[in-house]
SERODO-351158 format. One record per residue (C-alpha): y, z, x; residue in one letter. Coordinates in steps of 0.001 Angstrom, whole numbers, plus 500000, padded with zeros to 6 digits. Layout:
# SERODO-351158
YZXA
...
This chain:
# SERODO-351158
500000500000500000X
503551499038501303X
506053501566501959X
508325499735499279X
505977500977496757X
505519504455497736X
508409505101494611X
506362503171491973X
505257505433488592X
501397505796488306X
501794503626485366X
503119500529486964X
500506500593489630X
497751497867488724X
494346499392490788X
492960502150488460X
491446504716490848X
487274504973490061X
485994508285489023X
483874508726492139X
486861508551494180X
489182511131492207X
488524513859493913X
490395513136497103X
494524513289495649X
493130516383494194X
491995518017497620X
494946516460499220X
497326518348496502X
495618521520497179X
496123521138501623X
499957520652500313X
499963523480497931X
498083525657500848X
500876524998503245X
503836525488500621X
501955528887500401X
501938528758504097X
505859528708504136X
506544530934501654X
504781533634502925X
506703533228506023X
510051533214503744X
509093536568501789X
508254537742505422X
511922537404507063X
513813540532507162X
517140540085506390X
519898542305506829X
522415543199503925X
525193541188505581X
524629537632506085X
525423535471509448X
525411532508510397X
522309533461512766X
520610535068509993X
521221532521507721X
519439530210510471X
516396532006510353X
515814531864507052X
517135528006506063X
515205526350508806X
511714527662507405X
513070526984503826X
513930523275504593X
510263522763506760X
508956524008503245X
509809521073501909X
507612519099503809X
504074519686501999X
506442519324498999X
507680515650499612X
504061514508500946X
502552515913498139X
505167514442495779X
505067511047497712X
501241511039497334X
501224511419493419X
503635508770493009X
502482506083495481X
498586506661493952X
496883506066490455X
496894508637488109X
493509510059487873X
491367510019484669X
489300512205482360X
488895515508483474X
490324515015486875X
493375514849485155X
493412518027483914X
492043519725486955X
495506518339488263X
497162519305486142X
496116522867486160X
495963523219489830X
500025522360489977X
501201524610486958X
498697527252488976X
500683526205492446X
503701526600490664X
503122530419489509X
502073530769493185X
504793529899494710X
507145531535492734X
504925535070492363X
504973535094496134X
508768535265496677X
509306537676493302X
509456540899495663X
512190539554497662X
515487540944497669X
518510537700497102X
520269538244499896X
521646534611499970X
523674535306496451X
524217538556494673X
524622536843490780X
521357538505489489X
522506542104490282X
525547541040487975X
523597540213485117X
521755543783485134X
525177545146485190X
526785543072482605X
523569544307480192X
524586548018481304X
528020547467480436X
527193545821477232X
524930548530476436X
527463551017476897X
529802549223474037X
532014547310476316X
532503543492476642X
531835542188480202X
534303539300479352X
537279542244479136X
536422544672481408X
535636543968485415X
533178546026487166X
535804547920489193X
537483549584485890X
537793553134485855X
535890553593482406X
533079552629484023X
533010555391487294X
530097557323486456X
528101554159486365X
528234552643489325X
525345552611491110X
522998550247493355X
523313547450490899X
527734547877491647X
527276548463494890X
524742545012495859X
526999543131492730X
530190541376494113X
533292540057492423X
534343543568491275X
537232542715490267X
536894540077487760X
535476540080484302X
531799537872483773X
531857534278483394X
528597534044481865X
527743532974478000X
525690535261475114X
522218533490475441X
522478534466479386X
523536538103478404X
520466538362475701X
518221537956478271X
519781540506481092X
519687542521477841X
516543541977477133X
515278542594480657X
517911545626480845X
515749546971477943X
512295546261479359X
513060548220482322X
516868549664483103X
518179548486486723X
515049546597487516X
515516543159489590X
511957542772489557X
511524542514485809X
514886539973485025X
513011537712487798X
509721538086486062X
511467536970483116X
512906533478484700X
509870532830486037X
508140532809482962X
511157530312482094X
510373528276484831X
506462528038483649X
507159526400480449X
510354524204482079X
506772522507483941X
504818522299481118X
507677520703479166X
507808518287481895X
504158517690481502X
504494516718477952X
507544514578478627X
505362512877481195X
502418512591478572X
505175511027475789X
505962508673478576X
502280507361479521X
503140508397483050X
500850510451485441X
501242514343484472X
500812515366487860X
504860514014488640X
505282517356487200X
504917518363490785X
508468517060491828X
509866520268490029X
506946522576489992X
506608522575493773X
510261522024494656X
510949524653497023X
515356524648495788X
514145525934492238X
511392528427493835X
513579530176495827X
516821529841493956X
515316531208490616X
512049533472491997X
513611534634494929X
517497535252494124X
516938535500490433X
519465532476488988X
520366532096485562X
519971527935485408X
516573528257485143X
517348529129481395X
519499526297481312X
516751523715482492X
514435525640479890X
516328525144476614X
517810521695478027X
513642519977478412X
512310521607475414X
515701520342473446X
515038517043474571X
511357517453473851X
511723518212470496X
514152515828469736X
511183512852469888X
509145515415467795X
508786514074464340X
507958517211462338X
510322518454459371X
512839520432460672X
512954518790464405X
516705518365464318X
517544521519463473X
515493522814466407X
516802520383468516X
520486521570467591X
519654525230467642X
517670524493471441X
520884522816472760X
523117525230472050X
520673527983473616X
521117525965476687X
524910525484475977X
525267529709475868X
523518529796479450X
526376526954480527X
528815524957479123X
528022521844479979X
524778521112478373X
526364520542474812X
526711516818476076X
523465516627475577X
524593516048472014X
525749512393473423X
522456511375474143X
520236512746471418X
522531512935468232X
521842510085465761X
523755509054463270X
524673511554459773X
522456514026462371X
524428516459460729X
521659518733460469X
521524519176464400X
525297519325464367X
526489521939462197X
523221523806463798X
524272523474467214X
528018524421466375X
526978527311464106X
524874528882466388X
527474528870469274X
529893530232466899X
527486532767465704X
526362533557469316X
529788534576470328X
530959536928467212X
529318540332468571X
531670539566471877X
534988538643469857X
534044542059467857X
533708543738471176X
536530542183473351X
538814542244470525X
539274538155470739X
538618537868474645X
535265535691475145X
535409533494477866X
536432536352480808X
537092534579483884X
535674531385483250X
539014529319482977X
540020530700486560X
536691529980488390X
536618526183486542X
540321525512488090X
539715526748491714X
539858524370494339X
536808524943496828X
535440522927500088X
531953522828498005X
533753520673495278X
532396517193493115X
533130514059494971X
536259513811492446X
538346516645492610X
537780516132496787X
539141512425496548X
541692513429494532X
543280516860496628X
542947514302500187X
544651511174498574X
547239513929497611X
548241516126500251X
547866513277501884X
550980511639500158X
552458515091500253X
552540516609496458X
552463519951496148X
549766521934494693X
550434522444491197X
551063518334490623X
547459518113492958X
545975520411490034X
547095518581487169X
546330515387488442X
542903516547489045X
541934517458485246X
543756514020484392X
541138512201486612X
538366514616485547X
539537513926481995X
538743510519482316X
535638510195484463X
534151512253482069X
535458510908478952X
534309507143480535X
530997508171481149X
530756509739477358X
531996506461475915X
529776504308477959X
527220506763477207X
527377506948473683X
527802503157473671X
524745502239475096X
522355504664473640X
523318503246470100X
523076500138470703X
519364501188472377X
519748500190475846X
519429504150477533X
516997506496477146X
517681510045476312X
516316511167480073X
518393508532481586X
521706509413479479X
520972512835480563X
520897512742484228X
523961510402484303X
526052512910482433X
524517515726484833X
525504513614487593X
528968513046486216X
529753516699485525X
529053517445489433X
531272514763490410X
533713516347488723X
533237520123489149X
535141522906491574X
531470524344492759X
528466522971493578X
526317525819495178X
522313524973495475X
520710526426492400X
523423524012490479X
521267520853491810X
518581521762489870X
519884520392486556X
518948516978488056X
515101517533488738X
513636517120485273X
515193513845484622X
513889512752488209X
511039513923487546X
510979511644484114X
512613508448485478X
511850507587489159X
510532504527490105X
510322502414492836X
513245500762495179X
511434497522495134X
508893495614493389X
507525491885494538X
508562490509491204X
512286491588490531X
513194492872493999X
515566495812494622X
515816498204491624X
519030499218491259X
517748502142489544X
514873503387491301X
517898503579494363X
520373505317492047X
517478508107491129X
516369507833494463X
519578509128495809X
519789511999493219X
516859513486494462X
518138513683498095X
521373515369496533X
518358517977495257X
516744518278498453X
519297518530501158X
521589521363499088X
520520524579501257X
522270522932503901X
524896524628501655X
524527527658502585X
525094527723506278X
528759525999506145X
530666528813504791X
529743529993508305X
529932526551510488X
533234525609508082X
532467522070509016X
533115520883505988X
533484517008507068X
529697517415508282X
528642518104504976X
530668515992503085X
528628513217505658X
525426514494504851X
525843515213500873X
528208512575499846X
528830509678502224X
525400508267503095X
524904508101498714X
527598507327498189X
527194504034500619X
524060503232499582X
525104503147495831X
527877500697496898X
525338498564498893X
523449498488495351X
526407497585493067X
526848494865495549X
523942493715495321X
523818493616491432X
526825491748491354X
526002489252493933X
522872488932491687X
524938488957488268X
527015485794489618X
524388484061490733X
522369484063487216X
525617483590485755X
525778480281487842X
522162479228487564X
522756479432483299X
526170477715483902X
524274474362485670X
């Protein structure tokens, strides 16, 4: 098999794999799954101290990004072979969701030393619990003295009020009730997330007639292992309600929309931006999935205007309108170009949500546009509006990535085939899933501050090859245009 077809779904591929010689992907998977396990015993392994360095964060980056190694081979291998058959695919199947609880059981005991977020959630449930709204009241407020504790102390950003929405607070209340002040529990929880985020995938994949065992391009990823088993993230909600919405939208039940409506807005009250989801799966008259969607958000967020006497967003606005080094390839283009004809900072800011306003609102259109008139899938919609909100955003730390991987895991293909050539797409989703792969690099440049390097490494080798492709596609689109002209 030729390295252009390493990409290629299990479904285009036209040698069916005999049932005799089955068995080998799956002993291959499980010499990659045994050196994942390899890795991440070694990562669990790493004492770190409580401060973080640029020496520390060496040591424990350089093992996490060689983990990705058994991880790309064994991804490479299920999408370059034919999917296997009867009950072989099932053992697969099994021994990947199996990996997957692995993997992420091993690193559960680990303290998140590379982000402190999940020892903010416990204390937002403690404050919540004591009758006060996290969205009013920061951490360092003298009404809450006598309850500061190891959870304050390992927290950070004492002096601001939370940022994050009521589905992400029922669950640090719910794990705040299961066992007060325990990291080990709200982890437990997210993992169990994570679990049916894979098997969602699985039955996306089994919709699609593609190979279940592409499941393994999340499952096995080691950015969502360690950035939701390890230091305890909230996305992993996100990507929960966001599959299973999508999921259920093909679902043809009674009562699928208003599941699908209630699901997206669950994922909409972990972040914001998954109510443009709504752009990809909302039909026409869907009003049932609308007013369910919209109701529930409203719903969602009463107890909190009750408690924070009208105050529900907390310091949301302020952390969306920073302007970071880690920014979308937008808001970066737009501060250079700029300072660089000398406005000042307040004309740099509003000029910024002006272009934001209208990458965003472009994509929507052409979004909308083409998924009524039936020419993009839901998956696809949904990974191009994923892609647009990072191109546009103030932050893009790791565990953000991660929103990508399930429609990666549903759409890529190959970057060439011997009939059409170069495909445009299999590139484009190509290039997403090297955004996925090399974000820990992240992490060690608030220490190098070499920001240029990473804006090389993240966003100028894409961002040329996507302009190689559009060249290409246009150099093809004239020349059909000729060919029908003659």
């Amino acid at each position: 098999m030729s390295i252009t077809q390493v990409l290629r779904p299990s479904s285009e591929l036209t040698v069916s794999a005999t049932p005799k010689r089955q068995w080998w992907r799956f002993v291959a998977l499980s010499v990659c799954l045994a050196v994942a396990i390899y890795f991440n015993v070694v990562l669990v392994n790493i004492e770190l101290p409580p401060s973080n360095t640029l020496n520390v964060l060496y040591s424990f980056v350089t093992p996490w990004l060689f983990s990705y190694l058994p991880y790309l081979v064994a991804s490479l291998l299920v999408l370059a072979t034919p999917a296997p058959t009867r009950r072989w695919r099932w053992l697969e199947l099994t021994l990947i969701i199996a990996g997957a609880l692995i993997l992420r059981v091993i690193l559960l005991s680990a303290l998140p030393h590379l982000s402190r977020d999940s020892w903010r959630y416990l204390w937002d449930a403690r404050v919540t619990l004591y009758g006060y709204s996290p969205y009013v009241y920061p951490p360092n407020s003298p009404v809450f003295d006598s309850l500061r504790d190891v959870i304050y102390n390992n927290s950070r950003f004492h002096e601001v009020p939370t940022i994050y929405p009521p589905a992400a607070q029922a669950i640090y209340l719910l794990s705040y009730l299961i066992a007060p002040s325990n990291l080990l529990v709200l982890k437990g929880i997210f993992i169990v997330f994570d679990l049916v985020t894979c098997a969602g995938l699985a039955w996306l994949l089994h919709r699609r007639g593609l190979d279940l065992s592409r499941c393994v391009l999340y499952a096995w990823c080691p950015l969502p292992i360690v950035e939701f088993a390890m230091q305890g993230h909230l996305d992993v909600i996100t990507l929960t309600f966001s599959v299973l919405a999508v999921a259920c939208s093909f679902a043809n039940w009674r009562g699928n929309r208003v599941m699908t409506g209630f699901l997206i807005a669950l994922a909409t009250l972990t972040k914001f931006y998954p109510i443009l989801l709504l752009l990809v799966i909302v039909r026409r008259r869907d009003w049932a999935m609308l007013i369910t969607c919209f109701a529930t958000i409203v719903l969602a967020y009463v107890p909190y205007l009750i408690l924070g006497h009208g105050s529900i967003f907390g310091f949301f606005a302020t952390y969306a309108s920073e302007q970071t080094p880690d920014a979308g390839i937008v808001p970066l283009l737009v501060s250079w170009l700029c300072n660089a004809l000398g406005s000042d900072k307040s004309l740099t800011q509003i000029l910024i949500y002006l272009v934001d306003l209208v990458v965003l609102g472009g994509v929507s259109l052409v979004i909308i546009w083409r998924r009524w008139r039936r020419q993009l899938g839901v998956e696809a919609g949904a990974l191009v509006l994923t892609a647009a909100i990072f191109s546009i955003s103030t932050h893009i730390f790791p565990w953000y990535t991660t929103a990508l991987l399930p429609w990666i895991v549903l759409l890529i293909g190959p970057f060439w085939t011997r009939l059409h050539g170069l495909k445009s797409a299999g590139v484009a989703i190509g290039i997403a899933w090297y955004f996925v792969c090399i974000a820990p690099v992240r992490y060690l440049f608030d220490y190098l501050h070499n920001w240029p390097l990473y804006y090389q490494l993240v966003y100028a080798g894409p961002l040329i090859a996507l302009a190689l492709v559009a060249g290409v596609v246009l150099l093809r689109g004239r020349a059909r245009f000729r060919w029908l002209v003659r």
